[in-house]
C-alpha positions as CSV (number, residue, x, y, z in Angstrom):
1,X,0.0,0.0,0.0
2,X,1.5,3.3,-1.3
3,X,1.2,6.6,0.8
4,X,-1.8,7.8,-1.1
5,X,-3.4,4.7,-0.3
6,X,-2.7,4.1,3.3
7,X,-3.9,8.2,3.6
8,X,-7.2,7.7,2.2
9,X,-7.9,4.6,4.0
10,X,-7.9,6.7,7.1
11,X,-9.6,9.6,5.6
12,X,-7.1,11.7,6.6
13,X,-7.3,15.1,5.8
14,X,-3.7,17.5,5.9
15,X,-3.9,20.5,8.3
16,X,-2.2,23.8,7.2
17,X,-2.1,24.4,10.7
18,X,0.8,21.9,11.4
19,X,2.4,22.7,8.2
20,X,2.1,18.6,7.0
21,X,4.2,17.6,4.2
22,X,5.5,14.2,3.7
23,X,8.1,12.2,2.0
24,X,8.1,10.2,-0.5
25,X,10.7,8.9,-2.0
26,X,12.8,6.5,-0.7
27,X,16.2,6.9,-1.6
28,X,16.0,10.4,0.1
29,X,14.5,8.8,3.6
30,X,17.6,6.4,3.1
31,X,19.9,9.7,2.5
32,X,18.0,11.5,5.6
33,X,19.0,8.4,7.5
34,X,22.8,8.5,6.8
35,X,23.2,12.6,7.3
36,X,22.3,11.6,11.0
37,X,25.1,8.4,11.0
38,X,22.4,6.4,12.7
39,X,23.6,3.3,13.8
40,X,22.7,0.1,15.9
41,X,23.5,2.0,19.2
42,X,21.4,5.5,18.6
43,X,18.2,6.3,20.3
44,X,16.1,8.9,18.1
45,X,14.1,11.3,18.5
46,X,11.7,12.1,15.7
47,X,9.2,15.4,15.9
48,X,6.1,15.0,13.5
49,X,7.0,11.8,12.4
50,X,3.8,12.4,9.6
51,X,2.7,9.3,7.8
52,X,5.7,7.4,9.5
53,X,7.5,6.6,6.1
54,X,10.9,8.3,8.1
55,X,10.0,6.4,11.0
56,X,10.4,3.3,9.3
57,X,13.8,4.5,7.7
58,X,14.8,5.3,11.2
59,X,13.6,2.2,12.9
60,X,15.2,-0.2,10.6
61,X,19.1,1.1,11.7
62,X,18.7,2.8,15.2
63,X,18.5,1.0,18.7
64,X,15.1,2.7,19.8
65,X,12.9,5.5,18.0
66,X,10.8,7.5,19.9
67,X,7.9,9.7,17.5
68,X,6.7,13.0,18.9
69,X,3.0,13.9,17.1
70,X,0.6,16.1,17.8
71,X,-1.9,15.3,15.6
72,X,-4.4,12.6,17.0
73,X,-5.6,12.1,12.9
74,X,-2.0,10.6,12.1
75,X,-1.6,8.3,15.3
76,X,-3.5,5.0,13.9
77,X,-1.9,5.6,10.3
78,X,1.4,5.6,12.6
79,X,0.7,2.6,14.4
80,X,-0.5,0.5,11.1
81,X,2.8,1.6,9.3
82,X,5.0,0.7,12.3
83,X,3.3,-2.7,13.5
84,X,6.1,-5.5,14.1
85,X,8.9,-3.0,15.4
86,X,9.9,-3.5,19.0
87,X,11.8,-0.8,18.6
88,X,9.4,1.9,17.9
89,X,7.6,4.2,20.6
90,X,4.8,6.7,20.1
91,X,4.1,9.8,22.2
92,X,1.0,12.2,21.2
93,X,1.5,15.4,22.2
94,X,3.7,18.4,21.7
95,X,7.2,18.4,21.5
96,X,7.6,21.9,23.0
97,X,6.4,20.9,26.3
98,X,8.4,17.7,26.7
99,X,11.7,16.8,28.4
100,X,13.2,14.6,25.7
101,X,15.8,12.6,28.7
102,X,12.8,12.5,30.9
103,X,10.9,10.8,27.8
104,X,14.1,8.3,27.2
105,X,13.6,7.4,30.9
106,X,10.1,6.7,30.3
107,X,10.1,4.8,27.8
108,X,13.9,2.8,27.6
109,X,13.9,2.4,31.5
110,X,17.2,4.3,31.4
111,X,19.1,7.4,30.1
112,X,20.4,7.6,27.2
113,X,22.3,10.1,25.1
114,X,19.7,11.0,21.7
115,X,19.8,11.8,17.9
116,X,17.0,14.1,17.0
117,X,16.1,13.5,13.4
118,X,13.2,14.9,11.9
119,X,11.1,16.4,8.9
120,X,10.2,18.9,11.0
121,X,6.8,21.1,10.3
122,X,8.4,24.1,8.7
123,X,6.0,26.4,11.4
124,X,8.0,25.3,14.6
125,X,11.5,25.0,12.9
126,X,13.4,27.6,15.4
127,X,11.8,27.3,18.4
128,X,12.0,23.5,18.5
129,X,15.3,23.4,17.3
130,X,16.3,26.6,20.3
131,X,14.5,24.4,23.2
132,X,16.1,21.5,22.8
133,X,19.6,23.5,22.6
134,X,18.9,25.8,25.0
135,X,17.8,22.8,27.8
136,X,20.9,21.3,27.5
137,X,19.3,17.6,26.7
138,X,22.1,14.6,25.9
139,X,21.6,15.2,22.1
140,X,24.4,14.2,20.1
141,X,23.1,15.3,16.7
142,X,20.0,17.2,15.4
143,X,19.3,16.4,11.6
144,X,16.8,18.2,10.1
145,X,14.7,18.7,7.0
146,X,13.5,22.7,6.8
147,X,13.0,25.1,4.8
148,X,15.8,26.1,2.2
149,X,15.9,29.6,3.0
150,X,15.7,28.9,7.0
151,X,18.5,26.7,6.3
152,X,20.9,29.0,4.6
153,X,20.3,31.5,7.5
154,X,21.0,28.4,9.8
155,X,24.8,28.2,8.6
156,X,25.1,31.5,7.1
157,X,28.6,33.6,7.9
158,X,29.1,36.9,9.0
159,X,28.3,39.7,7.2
160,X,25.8,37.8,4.7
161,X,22.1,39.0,4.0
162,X,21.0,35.8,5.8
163,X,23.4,36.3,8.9
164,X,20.6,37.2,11.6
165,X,19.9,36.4,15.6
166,X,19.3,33.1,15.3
167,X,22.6,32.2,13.2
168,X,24.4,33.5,16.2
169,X,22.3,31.5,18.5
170,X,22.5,28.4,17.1
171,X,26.6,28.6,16.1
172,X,26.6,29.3,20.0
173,X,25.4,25.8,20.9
174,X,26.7,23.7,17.7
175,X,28.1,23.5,14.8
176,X,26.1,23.8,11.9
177,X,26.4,22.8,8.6
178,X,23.4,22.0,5.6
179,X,23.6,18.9,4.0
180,X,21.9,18.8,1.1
181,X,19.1,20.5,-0.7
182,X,15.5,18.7,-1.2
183,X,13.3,19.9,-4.3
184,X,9.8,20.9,-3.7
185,X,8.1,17.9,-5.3
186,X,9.5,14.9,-3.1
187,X,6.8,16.5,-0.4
188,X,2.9,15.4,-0.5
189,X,1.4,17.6,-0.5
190,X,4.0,19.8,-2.5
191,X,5.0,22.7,-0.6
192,X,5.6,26.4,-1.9
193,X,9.6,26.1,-1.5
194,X,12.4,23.9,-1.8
195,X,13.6,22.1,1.2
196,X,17.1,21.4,3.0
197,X,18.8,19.3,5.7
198,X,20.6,20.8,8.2
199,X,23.0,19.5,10.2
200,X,23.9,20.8,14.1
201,X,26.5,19.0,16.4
202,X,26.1,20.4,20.5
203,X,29.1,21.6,21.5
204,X,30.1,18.8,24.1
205,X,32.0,21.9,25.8
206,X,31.1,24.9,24.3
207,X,34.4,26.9,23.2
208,X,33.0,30.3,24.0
209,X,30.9,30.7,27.0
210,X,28.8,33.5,28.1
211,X,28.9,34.8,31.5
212,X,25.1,35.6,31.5
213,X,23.4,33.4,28.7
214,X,20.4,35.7,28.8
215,X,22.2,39.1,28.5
216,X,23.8,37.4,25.3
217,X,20.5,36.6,23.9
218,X,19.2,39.5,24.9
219,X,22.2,41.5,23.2
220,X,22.4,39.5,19.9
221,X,18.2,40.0,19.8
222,X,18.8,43.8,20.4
223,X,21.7,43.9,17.8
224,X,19.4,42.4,15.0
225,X,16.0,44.0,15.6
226,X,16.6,47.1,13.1
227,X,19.3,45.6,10.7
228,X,19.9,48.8,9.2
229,X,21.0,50.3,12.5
230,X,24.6,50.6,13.6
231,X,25.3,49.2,17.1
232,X,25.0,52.5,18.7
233,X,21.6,52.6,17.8
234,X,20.2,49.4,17.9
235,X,21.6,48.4,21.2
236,X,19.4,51.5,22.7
237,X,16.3,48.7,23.3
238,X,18.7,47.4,26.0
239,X,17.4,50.6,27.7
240,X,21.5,50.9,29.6
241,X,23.0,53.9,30.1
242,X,25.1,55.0,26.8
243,X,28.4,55.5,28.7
244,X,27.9,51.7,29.6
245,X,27.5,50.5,26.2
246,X,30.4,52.8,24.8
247,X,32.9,51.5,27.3
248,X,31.9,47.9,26.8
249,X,32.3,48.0,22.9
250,X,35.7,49.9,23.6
251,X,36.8,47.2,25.5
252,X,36.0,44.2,22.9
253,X,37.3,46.7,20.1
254,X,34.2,47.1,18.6
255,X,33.1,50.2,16.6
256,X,29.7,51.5,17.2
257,X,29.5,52.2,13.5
258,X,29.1,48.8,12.7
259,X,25.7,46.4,12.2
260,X,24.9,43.1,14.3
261,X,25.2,41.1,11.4
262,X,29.4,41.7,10.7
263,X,29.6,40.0,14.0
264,X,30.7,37.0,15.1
265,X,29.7,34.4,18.0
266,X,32.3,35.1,19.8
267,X,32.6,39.1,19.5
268,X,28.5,38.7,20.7
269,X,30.0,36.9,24.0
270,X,32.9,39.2,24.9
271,X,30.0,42.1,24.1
272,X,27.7,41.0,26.1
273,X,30.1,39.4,28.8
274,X,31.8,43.4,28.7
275,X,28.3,45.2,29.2
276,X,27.2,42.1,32.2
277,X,30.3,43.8,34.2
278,X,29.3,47.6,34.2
279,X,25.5,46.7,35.2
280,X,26.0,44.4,37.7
């Protein structure tokens, strides 16, 4: 039974609202499947694991996969797809809200380090990928399907058009890297855009650290809301005295004249780490 058939025996209906586009070709699932190195001793995570045609994929190399969907409609085509593996676990629900080594617990009876690999709905891309960074679970790999654009902006470099707050945010936690591009039409439905996998490794020690992980957020969100402004405007939101802000950026040798995007992670950190001394 194809996709198209299993999908109309349930009467299932695709919800814009969850931004549902599945895959269909194989070769690609199997391509999806090696970006993320999965292997006989890798527990994954999968978020909106869809018709469960990447679930399969996933299942037939890892130790354990555990499937994250909020849509009640999918869960029986889910189950019919994945009957006969052991290996397989299904949580309803949204990931958002979920501890993913409290879930491992749960459902493996121990912890266990995690690969999250996922088509992920294009409509919770960043803060998805931001939680489960910024909670600091035991993931050792995050591969991704998204949005081409979202993933050039992803790995994008100082000083480029797609260089923005969450570049900085995410190069802070991981390296990132795309993998490859997917055309439009492997989705059903067919989306608007072209797709892409992106890559992220969690820094098992980061190399820069922030003193106060919120004032760098804070700063790099500051730095980017008005892209045209130079630093000595934009970082006004921050609502700091002006001598404070001068003397910091003098300290990191940083010109007020420039924008947020010709900066790197690391001139963000000593920023923000510079400004976190004068207001304490």
């Amino acid at each position: 039974m194809n996709l198209k058939e299993t999908l109309n025996k349930h009467n299932f209906k695709f919800k814009n609202k969850f931004g549902q586009n599945f895959i269909t070709d194989g070769n690609l699932l199997q391509k999806i499947v090696d970006a993320g190195e999965v292997g006989p001793d890798d527990v994954v995570i999968e978020v909106g694991p869809g018709a469960a045609t990447l679930t399969k994929a996933l299942a037939q190399h890892a130790k354990a996969v555990i499937a994250i969907e909020i849509d009640t409609d999918l869960i029986p085509i889910i189950e019919e797809t994945m009957e006969g593996f052991d290996n397989f676990y299904l949580v309803q629900g949204d990931a958002l809200d979920m501890n993913l080594d409290e879930l491992i617990v749960e459902k493996l009876g121990a912890p266990h380090r995690c690969k999250v690999v996922a088509n992920l709905p294009y409509y919770i891309t960043t803060p998805l990928v931001m939680h489960f960074l910024e909670q600091g679970f035991s993931i050792d790999r995050i591969v991704i399907m998204v949005q081409k654009e979202v993933a050039e902006r992803f790995a994008a470099q100082p000083g480029k058009k797609d260089y923005g707050a969450i570049t900085v945010s995410l190069n802070y936690y991981g390296a990132v890297r795309n993998a490859f591009i997917v055309p439009r039409h492997m989705f059903v439905p067919q989306p608007d855009v072209d797709s892409a996998v992106v890559d992220i490794k969690p820094w098992v020690e980061k190399p820069i650290v922030a003193q106060d992980e919120d004032l760098f957020h804070k700063v790099v969100k500051a730095a980017f809301g008005q892209r045209r402004k130079t630093l000595n405007n934009a970082l006004k939101v921050l609502g700091y005295d002006n001598a404070i802000i001068q003397e910091a950026m003098a300290q990191c040798g940083i010109e007020g004249t420039r924008r947020g995007e010709t900066l790197s992670v690391a001139e963000f950190v000593a920023l923000s780490d510079a400004i976190g001394q004068r207001i304490e």
